[in-house]
DRENFI-390519 format. One record per residue: residue number from 1; residue in one letter; y, x, z of N, C-alpha, C in turn. Coordinates in steps of 0.05 Angstrom, whole numbers, plus 5000, padded with zeros to 4 digits. Layout:
// DRENFI-390519
NUM_A_Y_X_Z_Y_X_Z_Y_X_Z
...
END
This chain:
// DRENFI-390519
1_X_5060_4863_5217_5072_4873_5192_5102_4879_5196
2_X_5115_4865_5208_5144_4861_5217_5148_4896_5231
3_X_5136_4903_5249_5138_4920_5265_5144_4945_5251
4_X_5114_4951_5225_5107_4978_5215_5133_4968_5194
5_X_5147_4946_5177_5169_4950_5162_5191_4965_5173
6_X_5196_4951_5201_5214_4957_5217_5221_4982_5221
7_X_5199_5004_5233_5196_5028_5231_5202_5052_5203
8_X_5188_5024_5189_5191_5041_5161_5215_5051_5149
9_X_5232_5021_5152_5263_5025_5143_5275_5041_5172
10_X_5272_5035_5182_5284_5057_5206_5289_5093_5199
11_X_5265_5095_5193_5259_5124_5181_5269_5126_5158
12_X_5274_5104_5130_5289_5114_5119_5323_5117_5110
13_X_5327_5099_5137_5353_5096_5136_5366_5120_5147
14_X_5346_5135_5167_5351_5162_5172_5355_5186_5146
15_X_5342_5186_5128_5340_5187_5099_5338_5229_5108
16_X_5310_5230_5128_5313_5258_5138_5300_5277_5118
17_X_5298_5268_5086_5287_5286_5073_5318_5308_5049
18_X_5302_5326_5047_5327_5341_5031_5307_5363_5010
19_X_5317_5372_4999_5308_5402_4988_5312_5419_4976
20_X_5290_5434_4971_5300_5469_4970_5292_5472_4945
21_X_5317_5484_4918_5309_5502_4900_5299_5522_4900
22_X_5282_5529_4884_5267_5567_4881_5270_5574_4856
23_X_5282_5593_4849_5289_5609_4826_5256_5632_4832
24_X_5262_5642_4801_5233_5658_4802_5233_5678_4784
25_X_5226_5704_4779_5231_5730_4764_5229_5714_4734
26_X_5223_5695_4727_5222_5683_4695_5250_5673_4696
27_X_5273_5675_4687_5288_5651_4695_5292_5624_4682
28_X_5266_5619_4654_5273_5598_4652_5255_5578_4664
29_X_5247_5588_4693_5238_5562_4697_5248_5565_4731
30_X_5258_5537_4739_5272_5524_4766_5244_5506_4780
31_X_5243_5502_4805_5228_5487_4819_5244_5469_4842
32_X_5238_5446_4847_5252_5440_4868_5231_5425_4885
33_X_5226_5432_4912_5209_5425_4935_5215_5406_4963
34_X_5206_5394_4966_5204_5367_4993_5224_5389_5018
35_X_5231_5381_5028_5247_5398_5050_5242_5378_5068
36_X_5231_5372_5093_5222_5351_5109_5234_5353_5132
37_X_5259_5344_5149_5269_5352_5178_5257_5328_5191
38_X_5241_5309_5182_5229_5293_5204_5206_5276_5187
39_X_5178_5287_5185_5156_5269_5175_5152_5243_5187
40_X_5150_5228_5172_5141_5204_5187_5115_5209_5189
41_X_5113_5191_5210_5087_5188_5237_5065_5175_5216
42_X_5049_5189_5204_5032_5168_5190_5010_5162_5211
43_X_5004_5176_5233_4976_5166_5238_4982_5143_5260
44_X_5003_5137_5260_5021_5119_5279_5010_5093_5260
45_X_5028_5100_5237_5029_5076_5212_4999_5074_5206
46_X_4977_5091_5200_4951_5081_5201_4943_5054_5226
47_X_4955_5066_5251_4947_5054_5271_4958_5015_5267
48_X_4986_5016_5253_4998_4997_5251_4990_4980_5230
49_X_4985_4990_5207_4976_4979_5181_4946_4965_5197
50_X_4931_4982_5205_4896_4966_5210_4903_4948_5228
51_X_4921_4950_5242_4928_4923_5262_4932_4892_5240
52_X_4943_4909_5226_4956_4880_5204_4942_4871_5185
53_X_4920_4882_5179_4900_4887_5161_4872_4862_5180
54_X_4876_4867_5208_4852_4860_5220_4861_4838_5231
55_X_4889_4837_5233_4898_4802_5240_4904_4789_5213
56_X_4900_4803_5197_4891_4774_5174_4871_4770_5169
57_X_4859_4784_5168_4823_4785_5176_4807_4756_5192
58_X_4821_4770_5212_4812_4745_5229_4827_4719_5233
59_X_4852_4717_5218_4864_4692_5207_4850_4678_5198
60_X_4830_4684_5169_4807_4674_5156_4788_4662_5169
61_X_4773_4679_5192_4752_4671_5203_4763_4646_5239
62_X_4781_4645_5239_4799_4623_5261_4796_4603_5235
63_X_4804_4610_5220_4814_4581_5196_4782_4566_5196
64_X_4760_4577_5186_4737_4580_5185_4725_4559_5219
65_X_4721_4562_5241_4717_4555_5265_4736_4523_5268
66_X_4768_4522_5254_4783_4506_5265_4767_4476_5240
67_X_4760_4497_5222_4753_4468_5200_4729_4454_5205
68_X_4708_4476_5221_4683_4478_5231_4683_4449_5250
69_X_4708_4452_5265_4706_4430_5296_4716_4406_5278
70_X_4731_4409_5264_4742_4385_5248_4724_4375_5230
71_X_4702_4374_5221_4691_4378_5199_4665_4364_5224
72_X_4656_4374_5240_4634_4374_5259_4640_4346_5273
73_X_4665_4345_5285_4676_4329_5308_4665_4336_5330
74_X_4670_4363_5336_4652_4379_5361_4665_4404_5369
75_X_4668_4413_5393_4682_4435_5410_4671_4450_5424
76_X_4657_4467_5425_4652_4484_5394_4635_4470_5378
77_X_4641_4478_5352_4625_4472_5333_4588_4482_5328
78_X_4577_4470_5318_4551_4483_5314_4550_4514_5299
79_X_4530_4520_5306_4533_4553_5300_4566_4564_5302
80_X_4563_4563_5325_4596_4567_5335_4589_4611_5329
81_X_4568_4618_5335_4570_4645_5335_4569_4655_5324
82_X_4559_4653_5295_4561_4664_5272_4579_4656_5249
83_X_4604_4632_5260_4617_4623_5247_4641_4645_5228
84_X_4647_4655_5214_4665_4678_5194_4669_4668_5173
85_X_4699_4674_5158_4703_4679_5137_4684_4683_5119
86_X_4674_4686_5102_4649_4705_5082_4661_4710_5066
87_X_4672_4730_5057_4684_4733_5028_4665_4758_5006
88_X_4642_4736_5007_4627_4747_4988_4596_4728_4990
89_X_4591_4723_4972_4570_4685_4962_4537_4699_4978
90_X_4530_4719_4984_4510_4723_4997_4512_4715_5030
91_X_4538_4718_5026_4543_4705_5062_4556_4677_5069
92_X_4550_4665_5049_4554_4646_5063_4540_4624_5084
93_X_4522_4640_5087_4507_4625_5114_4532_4625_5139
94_X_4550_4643_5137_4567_4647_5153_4577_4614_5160
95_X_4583_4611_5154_4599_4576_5144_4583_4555_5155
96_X_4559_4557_5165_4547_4543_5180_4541_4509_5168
97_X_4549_4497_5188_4555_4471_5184_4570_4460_5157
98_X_4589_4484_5154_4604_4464_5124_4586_4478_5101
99_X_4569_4493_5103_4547_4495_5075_4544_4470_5077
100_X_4536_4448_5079_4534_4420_5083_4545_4396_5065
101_X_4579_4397_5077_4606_4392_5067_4613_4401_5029
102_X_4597_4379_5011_4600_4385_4982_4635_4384_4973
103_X_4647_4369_4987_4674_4377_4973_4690_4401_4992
104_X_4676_4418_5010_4689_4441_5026_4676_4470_5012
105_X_4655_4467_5000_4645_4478_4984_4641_4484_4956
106_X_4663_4472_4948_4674_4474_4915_4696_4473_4922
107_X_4706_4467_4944_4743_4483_4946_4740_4509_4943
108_X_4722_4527_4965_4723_4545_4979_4700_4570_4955
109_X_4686_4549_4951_4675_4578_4923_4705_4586_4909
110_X_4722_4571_4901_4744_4575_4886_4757_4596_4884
111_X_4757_4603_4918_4766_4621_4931_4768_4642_4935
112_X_4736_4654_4923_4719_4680_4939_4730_4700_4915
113_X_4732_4729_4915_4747_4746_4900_4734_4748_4874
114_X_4715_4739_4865_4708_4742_4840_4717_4716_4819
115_X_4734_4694_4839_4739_4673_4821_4768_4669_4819
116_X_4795_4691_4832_4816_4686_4842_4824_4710_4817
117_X_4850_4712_4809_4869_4726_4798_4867_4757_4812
118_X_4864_4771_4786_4868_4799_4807_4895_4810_4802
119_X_4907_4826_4835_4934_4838_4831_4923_4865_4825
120_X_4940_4873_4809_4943_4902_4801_4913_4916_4804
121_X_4900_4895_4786_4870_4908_4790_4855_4910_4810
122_X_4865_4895_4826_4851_4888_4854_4850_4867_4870
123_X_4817_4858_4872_4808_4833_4884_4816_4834_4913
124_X_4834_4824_4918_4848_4824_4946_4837_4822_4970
125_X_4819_4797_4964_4799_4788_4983_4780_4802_4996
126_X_4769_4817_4979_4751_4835_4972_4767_4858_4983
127_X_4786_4867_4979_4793_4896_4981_4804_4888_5021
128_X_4809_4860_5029_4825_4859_5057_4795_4865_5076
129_X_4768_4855_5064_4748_4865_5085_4738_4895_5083
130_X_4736_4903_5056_4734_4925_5053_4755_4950_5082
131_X_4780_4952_5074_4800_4962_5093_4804_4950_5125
132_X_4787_4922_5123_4782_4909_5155_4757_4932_5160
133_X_4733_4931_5146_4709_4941_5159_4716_4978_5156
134_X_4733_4989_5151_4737_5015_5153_4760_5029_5172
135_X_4776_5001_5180_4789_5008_5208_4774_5007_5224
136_X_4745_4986_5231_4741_4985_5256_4718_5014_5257
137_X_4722_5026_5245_4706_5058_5250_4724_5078_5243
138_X_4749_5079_5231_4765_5096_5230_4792_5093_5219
139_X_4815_5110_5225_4839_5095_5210_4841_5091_5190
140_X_4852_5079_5177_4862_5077_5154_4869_5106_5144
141_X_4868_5109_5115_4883_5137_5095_4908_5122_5093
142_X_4926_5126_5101_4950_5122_5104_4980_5150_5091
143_X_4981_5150_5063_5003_5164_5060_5029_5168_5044
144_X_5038_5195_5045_5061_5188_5040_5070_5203_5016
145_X_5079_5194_5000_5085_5193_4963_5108_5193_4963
146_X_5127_5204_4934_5145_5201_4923_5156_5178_4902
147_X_5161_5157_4902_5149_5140_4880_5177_5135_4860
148_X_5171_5137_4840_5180_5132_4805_5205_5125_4810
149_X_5227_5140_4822_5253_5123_4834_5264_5155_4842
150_X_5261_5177_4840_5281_5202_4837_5300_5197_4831
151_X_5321_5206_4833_5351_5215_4815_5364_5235_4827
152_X_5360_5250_4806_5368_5283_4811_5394_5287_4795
153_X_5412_5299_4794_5430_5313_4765_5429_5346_4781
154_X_5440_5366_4763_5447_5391_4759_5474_5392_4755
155_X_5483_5412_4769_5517_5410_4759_5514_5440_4759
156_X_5540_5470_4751_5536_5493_4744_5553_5503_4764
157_X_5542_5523_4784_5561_5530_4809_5580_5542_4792
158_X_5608_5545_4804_5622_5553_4794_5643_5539_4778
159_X_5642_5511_4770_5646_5509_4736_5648_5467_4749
160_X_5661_5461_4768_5669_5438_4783_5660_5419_4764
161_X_5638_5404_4770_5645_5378_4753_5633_5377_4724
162_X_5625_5400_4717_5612_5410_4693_5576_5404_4687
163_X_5564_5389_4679_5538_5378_4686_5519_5401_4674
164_X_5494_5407_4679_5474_5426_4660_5453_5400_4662
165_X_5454_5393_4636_5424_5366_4619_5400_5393_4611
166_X_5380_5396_4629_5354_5407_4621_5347_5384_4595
167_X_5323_5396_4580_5313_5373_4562_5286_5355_4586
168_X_5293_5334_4580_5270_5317_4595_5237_5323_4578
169_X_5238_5330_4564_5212_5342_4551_5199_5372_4575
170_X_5225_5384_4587_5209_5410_4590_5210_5405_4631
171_X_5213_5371_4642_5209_5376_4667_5195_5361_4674
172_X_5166_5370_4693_5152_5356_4708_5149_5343_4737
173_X_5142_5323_4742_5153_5309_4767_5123_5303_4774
174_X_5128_5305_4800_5096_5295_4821_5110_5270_4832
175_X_5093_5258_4835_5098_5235_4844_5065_5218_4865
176_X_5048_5235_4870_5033_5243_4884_5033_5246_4904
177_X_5014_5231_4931_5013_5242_4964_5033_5275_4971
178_X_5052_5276_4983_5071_5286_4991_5064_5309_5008
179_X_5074_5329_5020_5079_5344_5045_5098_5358_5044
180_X_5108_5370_5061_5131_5395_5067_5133_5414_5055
181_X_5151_5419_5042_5135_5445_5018_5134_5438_4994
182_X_5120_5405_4987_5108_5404_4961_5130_5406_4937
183_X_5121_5412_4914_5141_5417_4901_5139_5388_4881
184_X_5169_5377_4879_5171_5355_4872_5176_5359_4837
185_X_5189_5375_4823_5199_5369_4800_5200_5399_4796
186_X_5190_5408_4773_5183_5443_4762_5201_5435_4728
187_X_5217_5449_4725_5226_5453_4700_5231_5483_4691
188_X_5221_5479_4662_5223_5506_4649_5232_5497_4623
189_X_5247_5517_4618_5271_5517_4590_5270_5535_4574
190_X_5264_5533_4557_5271_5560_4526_5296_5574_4538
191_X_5305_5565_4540_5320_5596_4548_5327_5595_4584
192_X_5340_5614_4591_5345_5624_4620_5365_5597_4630
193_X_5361_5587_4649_5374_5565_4661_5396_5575_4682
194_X_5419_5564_4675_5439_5577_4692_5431_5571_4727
195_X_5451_5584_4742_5455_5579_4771_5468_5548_4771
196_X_5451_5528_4780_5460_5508_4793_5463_5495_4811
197_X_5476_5469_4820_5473_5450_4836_5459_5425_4845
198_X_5427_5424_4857_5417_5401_4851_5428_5376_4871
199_X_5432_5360_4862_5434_5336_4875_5417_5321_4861
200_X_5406_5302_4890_5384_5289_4900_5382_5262_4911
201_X_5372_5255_4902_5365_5221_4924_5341_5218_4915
202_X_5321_5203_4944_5300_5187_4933_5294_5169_4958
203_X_5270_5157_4955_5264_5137_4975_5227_5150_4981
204_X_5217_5160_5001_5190_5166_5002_5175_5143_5021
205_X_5158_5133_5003_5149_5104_5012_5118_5116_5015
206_X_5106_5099_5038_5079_5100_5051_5047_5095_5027
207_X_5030_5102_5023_5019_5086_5009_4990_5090_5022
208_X_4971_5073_5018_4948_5057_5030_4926_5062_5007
209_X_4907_5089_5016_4881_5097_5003_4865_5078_5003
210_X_4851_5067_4977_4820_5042_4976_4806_5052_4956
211_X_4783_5036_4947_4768_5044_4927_4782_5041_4895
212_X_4774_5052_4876_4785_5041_4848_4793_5020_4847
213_X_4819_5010_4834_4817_4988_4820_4810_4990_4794
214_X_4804_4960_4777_4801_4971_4750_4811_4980_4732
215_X_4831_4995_4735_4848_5014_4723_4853_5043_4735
216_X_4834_5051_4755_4824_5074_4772_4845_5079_4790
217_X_4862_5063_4799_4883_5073_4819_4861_5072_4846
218_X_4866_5091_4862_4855_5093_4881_4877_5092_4907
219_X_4902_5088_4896_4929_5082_4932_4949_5069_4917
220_X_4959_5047_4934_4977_5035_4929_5004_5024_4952
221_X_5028_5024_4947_5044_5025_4962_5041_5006_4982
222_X_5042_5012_5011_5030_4993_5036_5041_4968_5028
223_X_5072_4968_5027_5087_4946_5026_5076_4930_5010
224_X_5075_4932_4989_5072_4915_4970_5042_4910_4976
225_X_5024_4922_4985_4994_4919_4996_4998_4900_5010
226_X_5006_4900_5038_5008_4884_5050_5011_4858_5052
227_X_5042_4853_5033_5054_4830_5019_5042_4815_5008
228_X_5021_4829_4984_5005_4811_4969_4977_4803_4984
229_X_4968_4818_5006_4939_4806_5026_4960_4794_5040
230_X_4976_4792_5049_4988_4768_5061_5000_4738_5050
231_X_5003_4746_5024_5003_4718_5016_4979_4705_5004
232_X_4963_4730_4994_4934_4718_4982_4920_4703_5007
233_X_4920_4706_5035_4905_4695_5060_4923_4666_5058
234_X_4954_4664_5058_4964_4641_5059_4956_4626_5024
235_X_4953_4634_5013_4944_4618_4994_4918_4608_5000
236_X_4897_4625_5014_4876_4611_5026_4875_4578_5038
237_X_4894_4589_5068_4899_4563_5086_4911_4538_5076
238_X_4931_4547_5048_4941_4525_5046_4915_4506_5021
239_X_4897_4523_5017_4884_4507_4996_4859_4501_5006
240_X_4856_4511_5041_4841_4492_5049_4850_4475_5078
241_X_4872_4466_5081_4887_4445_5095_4876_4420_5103
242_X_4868_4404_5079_4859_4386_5073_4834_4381_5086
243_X_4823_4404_5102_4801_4408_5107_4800_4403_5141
244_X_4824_4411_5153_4831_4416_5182_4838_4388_5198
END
């Protein structure tokens, strides 16, 4: 995880995005478009994200094996080969020996994604094997968005220092999977919009394709993806400790 942040802020400290106004035979309506002098590497970041995705993965199923020997008093443990994580109650044959173990088994139901808090409409647990079992056949959907953090003004060439306020009623903003080209913010005005100056800032942050949550988002920002399957796995270990 350290690595793909690393990269991340790297790229945007470079801050290589800019863009291009288009005026159009109507004049009251302006467009302003992604201008890209250096895309980031998503299929790089696919490659990086499923790395981090599959070493927490198998954090679970190590945790799983280490409680197994402790729990057994044996090296390897019994059914050492089918020993896994299960994060889902049909599999827990996985678990071997501690199906057995009645107080390892009312910790650990506790656990499984249908009994845990959901973030942002999403069973974590549930969604880290889901994105584990779809790296190991292909990358990750890995992309790249504008997110809710624009700041644009208009100023009037000519006319130093002089601001033009469009009405916020008449401009639309994407904030939607990105490319070169795309057009970020379209405004149209009752009347003809003068010649201006756009200035710009934003931050274009990565985001990580999964199934619905229950609120139908279907991508959510890696970082914060990440962050929260990384502490939902440490909330795992630490609430089965007691066990090791």
């Amino acid at each position: 995880m350290q690595i793909f942040l690393a990269e991340f802020y790297q790229h945007a400290d470079k801050y290589p995005y800019g863009i291009a106004v288009r005026r159009y035979p109507n004049p009251r309506m302006l467009t302003i478009h992604l201008n890209v002098e250096q895309f980031p590497d998503v299929e790089r970041w696919s490659l990086v994200i499923g790395d981090c995705i599959h070493c927490l993965r198998s954090t679970l199923d190590h945790l799983i094996y280490s409680i197994a020997i402790n729990v057994s008093g044996r090296n390897p443990p019994p059914d050492d080969t089918r020993l896994s994580y299960p994060i889902e109650r049909a599999q827990f044959w996985h678990l071997g020996v501690l199906q057995d173990h009645g107080p390892f088994m009312a910790k650990f139901t506790q656990l499984q994604p249908d009994a845990r808090p959901e973030w942002k409409g999403l069973r974590l647990l549930a969604l880290l094997q889901d994105l584990d079992n779809i790296d190991k056949h292909r990358t990750l959907n890995v992309m790249v968005a504008a997110p809710q953090s624009m700041v644009f003004s208009f100023h009037l060439i000519g006319s130093t220092g002089v601001a033009y306020h469009p009405s916020y009623d008449n401009i639309t903003t994407n904030f939607g999977p990105l490319e070169p080209g795309a057009e970020m913010v379209r405004i149209v005005e009752p009347e003809p919009i003068p010649d201006v100056e756009v200035r710009w800032r934003q931050t274009v942050v990565p985001l990580i394709s999964h199934a619905p949550a229950t609120d139908g988002r279907d991508r959510t920002g890696a970082i914060d993806l990440l962050q929260a399957l990384s502490d939902e796995v440490k909330f795992v270990i630490s609430a089965l400790l007691a066990f090791l």
